[in-house]
N, C-alpha and C positions, 0 to 999 in steps of 0.2 A: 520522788524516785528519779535518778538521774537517767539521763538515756544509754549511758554504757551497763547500768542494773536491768533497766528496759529490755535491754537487750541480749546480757546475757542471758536472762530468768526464760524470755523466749525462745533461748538456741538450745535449752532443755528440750523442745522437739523434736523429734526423727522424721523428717521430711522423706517419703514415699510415693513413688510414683505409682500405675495399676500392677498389681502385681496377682500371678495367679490363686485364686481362692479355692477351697474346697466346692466342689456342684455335686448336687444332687441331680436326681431326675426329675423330669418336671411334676410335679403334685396334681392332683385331680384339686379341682377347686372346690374347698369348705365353702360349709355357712357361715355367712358372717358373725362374728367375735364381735365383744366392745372389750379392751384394754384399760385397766385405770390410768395406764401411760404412766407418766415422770413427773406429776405434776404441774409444769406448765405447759405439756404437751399430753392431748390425749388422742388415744392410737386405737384404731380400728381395722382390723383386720379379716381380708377376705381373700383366703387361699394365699396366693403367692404376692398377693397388693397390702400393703400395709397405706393406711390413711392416717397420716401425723396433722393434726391440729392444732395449732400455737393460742395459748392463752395465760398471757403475763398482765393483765389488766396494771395501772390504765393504758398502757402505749405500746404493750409487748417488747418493751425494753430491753437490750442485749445484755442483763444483770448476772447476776451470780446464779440467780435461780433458773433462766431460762437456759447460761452458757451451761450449765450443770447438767439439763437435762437433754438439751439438745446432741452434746455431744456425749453423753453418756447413749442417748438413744444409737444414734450411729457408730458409738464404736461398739455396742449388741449386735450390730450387723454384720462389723469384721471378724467377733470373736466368738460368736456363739450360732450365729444365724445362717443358714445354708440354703432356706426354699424362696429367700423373698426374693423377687422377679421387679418391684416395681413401688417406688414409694411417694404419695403425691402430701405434698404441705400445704396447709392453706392456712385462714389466720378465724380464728371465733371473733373478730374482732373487726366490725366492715369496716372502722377506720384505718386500721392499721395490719400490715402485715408482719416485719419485723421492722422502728418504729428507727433505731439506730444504736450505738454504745453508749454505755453507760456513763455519762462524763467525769462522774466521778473517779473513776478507773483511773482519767488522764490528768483529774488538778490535785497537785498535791495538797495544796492550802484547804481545799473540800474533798479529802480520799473518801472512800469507801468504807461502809462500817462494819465489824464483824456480825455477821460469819464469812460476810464477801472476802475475796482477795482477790485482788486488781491483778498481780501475775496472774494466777488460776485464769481469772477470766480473757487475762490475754490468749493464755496457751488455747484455753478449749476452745476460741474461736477461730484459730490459727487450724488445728487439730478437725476442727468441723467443716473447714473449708476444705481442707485436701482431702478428707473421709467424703466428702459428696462430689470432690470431681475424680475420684480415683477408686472406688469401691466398684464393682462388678453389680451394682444394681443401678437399677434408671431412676432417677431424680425428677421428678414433674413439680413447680411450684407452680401455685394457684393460688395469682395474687389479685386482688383486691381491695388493696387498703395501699396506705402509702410505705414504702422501704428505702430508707435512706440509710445511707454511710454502710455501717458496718452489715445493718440487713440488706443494702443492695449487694455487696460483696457476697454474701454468701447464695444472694437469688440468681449472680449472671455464673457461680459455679453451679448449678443445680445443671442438670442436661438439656429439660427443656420449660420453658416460662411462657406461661399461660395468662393471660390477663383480662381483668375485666373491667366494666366503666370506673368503678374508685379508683383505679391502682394509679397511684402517682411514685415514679421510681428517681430516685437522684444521688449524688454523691455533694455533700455537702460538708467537706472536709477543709476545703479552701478557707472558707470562714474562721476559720480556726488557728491559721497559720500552717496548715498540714495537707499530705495529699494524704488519698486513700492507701493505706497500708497494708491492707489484709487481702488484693486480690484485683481490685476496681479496677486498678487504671491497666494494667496486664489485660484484664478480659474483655476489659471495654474498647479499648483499642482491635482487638481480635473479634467484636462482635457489630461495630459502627464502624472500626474505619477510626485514623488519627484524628483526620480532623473535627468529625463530628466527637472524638472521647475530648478530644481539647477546649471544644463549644462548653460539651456541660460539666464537666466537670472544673472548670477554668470560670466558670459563672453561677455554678452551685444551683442552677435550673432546672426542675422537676420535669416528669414526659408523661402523659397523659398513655393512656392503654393504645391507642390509634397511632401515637403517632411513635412509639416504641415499638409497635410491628411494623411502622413503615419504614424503620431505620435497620430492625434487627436487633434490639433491645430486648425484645421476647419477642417467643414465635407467633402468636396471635391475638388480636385483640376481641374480644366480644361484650354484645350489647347490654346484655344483664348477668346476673348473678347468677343466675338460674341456670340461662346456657353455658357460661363458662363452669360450673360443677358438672352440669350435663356430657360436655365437652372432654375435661379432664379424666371424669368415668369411663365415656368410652376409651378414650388414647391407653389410660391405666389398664385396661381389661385386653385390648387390641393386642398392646407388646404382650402382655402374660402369656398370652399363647403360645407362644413360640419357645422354643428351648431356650434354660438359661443360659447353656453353653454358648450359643453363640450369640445371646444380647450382652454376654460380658466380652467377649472377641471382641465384639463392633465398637463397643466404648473403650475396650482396651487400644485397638488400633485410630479410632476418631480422637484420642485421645495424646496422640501423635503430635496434630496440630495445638495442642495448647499451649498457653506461655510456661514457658522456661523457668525451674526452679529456681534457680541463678536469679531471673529477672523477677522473680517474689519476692526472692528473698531480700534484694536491692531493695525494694521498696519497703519492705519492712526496717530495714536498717535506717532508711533516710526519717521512716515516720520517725524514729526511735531518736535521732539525732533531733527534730525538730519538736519532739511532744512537751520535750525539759524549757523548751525558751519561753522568755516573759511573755510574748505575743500571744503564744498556744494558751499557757496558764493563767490570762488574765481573760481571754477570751472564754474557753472553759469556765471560766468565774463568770459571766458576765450570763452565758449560756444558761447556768443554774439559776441564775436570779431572772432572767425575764424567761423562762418555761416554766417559773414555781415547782423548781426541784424536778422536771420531766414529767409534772401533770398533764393532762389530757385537756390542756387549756388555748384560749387562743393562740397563743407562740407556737406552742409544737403542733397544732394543726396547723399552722401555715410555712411549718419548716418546710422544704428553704427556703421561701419567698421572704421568709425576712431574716435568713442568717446574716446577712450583711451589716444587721445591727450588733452584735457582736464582735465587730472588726472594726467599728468607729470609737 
């Protein structure tokens, strides 16, 4: 797929900023519900909190299956949904939380096999990032596993990120010949500070839960698993209280400050111009053969500590 195909199949998106949604009043809060979810997301719902849990075994991979449900789940939010107040994500998976893209998506010589389709899952992931920083509900992730590349893009657009001892967070795009396209270097600049976004994402360098709240990477880090769900519960319950009228104001106006559609959209275009060269698609090749196709194997547990082998 050349990068001017890359690119138009993507400009199929309608880029929206917060825009006003239907409100309700605020709900007395139910019993909690269990959801069969989307398949690799399963959703629990309690009054006006929806609890999204990612389960793509082995890696929770950014696939056809998970982009499918994920943004199928949140665009139920913009088009049907009127009382949720508050949505938190976490992963069934302590290794991982979202794990990164599918590479297959990016080498043409190894595409993707039916029923997947590599545009599809470019769009829905394009589609899922602006649906979570622009929708009139609150985004809580709750990570504990590791989220690189394309899952760290979609955790530093959530509202707010919660972390615990697993969570190792990175953008590991450089190795690739590519920067982050779908959001990274935009938010991460906005959330660290230039020169620390140039540090890691320029080194492909992972950040432990500590030292991601020390920077501003996520809002806090805690010591077990335990507390951080404990943690997320209350925060989730805390906001619900309050009218949604005005938790959608507050993210509609905090929302003010975020990067410029203009400057996404830049960086998608430049992914787009760089994903077609030899270096990206021999790297991509190179990527599938030593993680055994994105197993749950020594490589991709030590992504990124060792993408740089990929780049020799």
């Amino acid at each position: 797929m050349s990068p001017l195909s890359f690119l138009l199949n993507l400009a199929l998106l309608t880029f929206t900023s917060a825009a006003p949604f239907p409100l309700s009043p605020t709900p007395a809060l139910k019993p909690r519900t269990t959801s069969p979810g989307y398949g690799t997301l399963s959703l629990t719902t309690n009054g006006p909190i929806i609890h999204a849990v990612i389960d793509n075994p082995p890696v929770n991979l950014w696939d056809y299956k998970l982009a499918h449900d994920f943004s199928s789940f949140l665009s139920s939010l913009k088009t049907t949904n009127t009382t949720t107040k508050v949505v938190t994500i976490s992963s069934a998976n302590p290794s991982f939380w979202i794990a990164h893209y599918d590479i297959h998506v990016l080498v043409a010589a190894d595409p993707v096999k039916p029923p997947a389709n590599a545009t599809l899952i470019g769009q829905q992931l394009i589609s899922s990032r602006t649906l979570l920083s622009t929708l009139p509900v609150i985004f809580i992730a709750q990570i504990n596993g590791r989220v690189t590349g394309a899952g760290d893009e979609l955790a530093v657009q959530c509202d707010i990120r919660y972390a615990g001892p697993g969570a190792r967070l990175s953008q590991f795009e450089v190795g690739f010949g590519l920067l982050p396209g779908a959001g990274g270097v935009q938010y991460l600049v906005k959330l660290i500070g230039r020169a620390r976004a140039l540090e890691f994402i320029l080194s492909a360098r992972s950040v432990d839960a500590v030292t991601a709240a020390a920077i501003g990477w996520v809002n806090k880090a805690f010591g077990s698993s335990e507390e951080l769900g404990r943690e997320v519960e209350a925060l989730a319950e805390r906001i619900a209280v309050f009218p949604q009228q005005a938790l959608a104001a507050i993210k509609a106006r905090v929302n003010a400050q975020r990067p410029s559609e203009e400057d996404l959209d830049e960086d998608l275009e430049l992914f787009g111009q760089l994903v077609d060269t030899d270096v990206a698609q021999a790297a991509g090749q190179k990527f599938l053969q030593l993680s055994g196709e994105e197993s749950k194997g020594a490589f991709e547990l030590d992504v990124p500590g060792d993408i740089d082998q990929i780049s020799s």
